[in-house]
N, C-alpha and C positions, 0 to 999 in steps of 0.2 A: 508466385502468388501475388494477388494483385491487393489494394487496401483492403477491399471489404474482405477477403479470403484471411487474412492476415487477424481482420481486427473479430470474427468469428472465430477464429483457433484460437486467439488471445483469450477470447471470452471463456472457450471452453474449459480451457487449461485453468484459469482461473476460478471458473465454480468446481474444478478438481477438489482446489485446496481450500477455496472456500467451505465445501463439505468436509476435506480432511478438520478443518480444525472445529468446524460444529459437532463434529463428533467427540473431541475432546470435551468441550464445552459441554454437552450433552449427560456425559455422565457428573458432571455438579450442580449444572442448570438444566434441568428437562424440559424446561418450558423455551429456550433459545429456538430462533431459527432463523433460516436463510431470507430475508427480503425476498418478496417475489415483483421480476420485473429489475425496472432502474430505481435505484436508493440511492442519491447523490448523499448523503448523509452517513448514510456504514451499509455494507455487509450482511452484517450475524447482531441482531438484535436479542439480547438477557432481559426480558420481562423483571426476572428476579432481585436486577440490578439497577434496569432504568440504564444500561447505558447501550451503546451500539460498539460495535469492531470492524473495523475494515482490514482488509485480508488483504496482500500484495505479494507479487510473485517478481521477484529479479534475479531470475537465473544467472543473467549474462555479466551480473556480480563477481561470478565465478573467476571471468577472465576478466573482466576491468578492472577488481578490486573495489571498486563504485554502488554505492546504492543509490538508486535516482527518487530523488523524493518530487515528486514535481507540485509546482504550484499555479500552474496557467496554464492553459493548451487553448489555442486559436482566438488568442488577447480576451479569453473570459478566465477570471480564476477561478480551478479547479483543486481537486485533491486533497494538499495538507491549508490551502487558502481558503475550504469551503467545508471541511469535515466538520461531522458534529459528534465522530465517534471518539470515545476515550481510551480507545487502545488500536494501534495498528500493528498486525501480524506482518512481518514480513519473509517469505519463503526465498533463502536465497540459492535452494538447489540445493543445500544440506541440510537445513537445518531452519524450523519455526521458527523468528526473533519475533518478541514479543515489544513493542515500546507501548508508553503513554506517549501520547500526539505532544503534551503537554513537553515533552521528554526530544522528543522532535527537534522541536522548536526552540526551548533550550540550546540542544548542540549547537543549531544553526547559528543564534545569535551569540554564545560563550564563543565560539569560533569564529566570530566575522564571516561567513562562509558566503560565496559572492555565485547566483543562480547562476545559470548557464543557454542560452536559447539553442538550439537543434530541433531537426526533424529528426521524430524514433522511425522504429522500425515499424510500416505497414501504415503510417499517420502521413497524410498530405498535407497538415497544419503545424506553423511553428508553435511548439511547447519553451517554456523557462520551469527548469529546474533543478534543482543542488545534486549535485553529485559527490554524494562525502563518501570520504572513503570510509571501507566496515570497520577497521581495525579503529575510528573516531567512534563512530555513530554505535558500533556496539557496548563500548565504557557507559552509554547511556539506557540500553534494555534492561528491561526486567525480569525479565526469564529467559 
């Protein structure tokens, strides 16, 4: 598969579990829904709440042990550097984790925790992002 092959599966897979968890949401906030389009901002906007949630899928958690929080991808800041939502989902192949961003960012800096530059998978551009491990970063979720 070539980039763009790649970063279209990524996408798909993504508004998978994007919808998986508006549907949770759904039944407390009826008014929630999916961004249509790009939302550099969140996700799943709660009208009822005023806030936004962005949804993340890191499967490959599975076997690295690693959640990749990423904060820059092709020297612009992205992601946890730019969010405006107040809770980020993360699906790590088992199981919703639920954090505040606020919550994030905490681990990162109670842990010293030092980015990391790589290309992912399917991306032609160098990303910088933390790689903590889940058995850290999950003592900090909320659900």
């Amino acid at each position: 598969m070539n980039s763009t092959e790649v970063f279209y599966s990524d996408l798909k897979v993504g508004k998978y579990y994007e919808k998986q968890i508006l549907n949770k949401i759904n039944k407390k906030y009826p008014k929630a829904y999916i961004e249509k389009g790009y939302c550099k901002d969140w996700d799943i906007y709660i009208p009822e709440l005023k806030i936004g949630i962005e949804v993340k899928s890191d499967k490959k958690s599975m076997h690295t042990g690693n959640i990749v929080i990423e904060i820059e991808f092709n020297n612009k800041l992205s992601a946890l550097s730019t969010t405006k939502s107040k809770y980020w989902v993360i699906y790590d192949g088992i199981n919703y984790n639920w954090f505040l961003v606020d919550n994030i960012k905490k681990c990162i800096k109670e842990n010293n925790l030092i980015y990391k530059e790589f290309i992912g998978r399917g991306d032609i551009h160098l990303k910088k992002a933390y790689l903590i491990k889940k058995e850290l970063i999950y003592k900090y979720k909320e659900i």
